[in-house]
C-alpha positions, 0 to 999 in steps of 0.5 A: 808467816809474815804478810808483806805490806805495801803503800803507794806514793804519788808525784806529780812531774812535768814530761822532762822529769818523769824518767830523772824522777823514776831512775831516783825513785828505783835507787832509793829502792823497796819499789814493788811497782810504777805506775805512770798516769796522764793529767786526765788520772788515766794509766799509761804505764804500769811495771811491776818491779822485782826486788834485786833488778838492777843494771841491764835488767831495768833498761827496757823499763826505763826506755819505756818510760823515756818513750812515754814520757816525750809524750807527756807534759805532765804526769803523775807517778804512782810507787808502790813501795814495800814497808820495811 
């Protein structure tokens, strides 16, 4: 059996552009997780991510993150990705 590996990446966004930057982040696809993180580095919101969600599925997570990011001037956005 293989092992599945993993990597993160990290983007700074001001509030305005954290749910623009999650919907492109979840279309370029491979994202196991997101983790959205204050200025301070402290985790606000962290969704795991299943291969496959799409469509309806993904639009609790995505008012989720609309509601914190209103909240927010800046932010960091944490993906986990799978390595293909």
């Amino acid at each position: 059996m293989s092992e599945t590996k993993f990597h993160t990446e990290e983007f700074s966004v001001n509030g305005e552009e954290i749910l623009a930057k999650v919907k492109q982040l979840i279309r370029e696809g491979n994202i196991r997780r997101v983790i959205i993180k204050d200025k301070t580095g402290r985790i606000l919101v962290e969704f795991p991510l299943t291969v496959g969600v799409v469509g309806a599925a993904l639009a609790p997570v995505l008012v989720a993150i609309g509601a914190v990011a209103a909240l927010l001037s800046e932010a960091t956005i944490v993906v986990e990705k799978v390595d293909e």
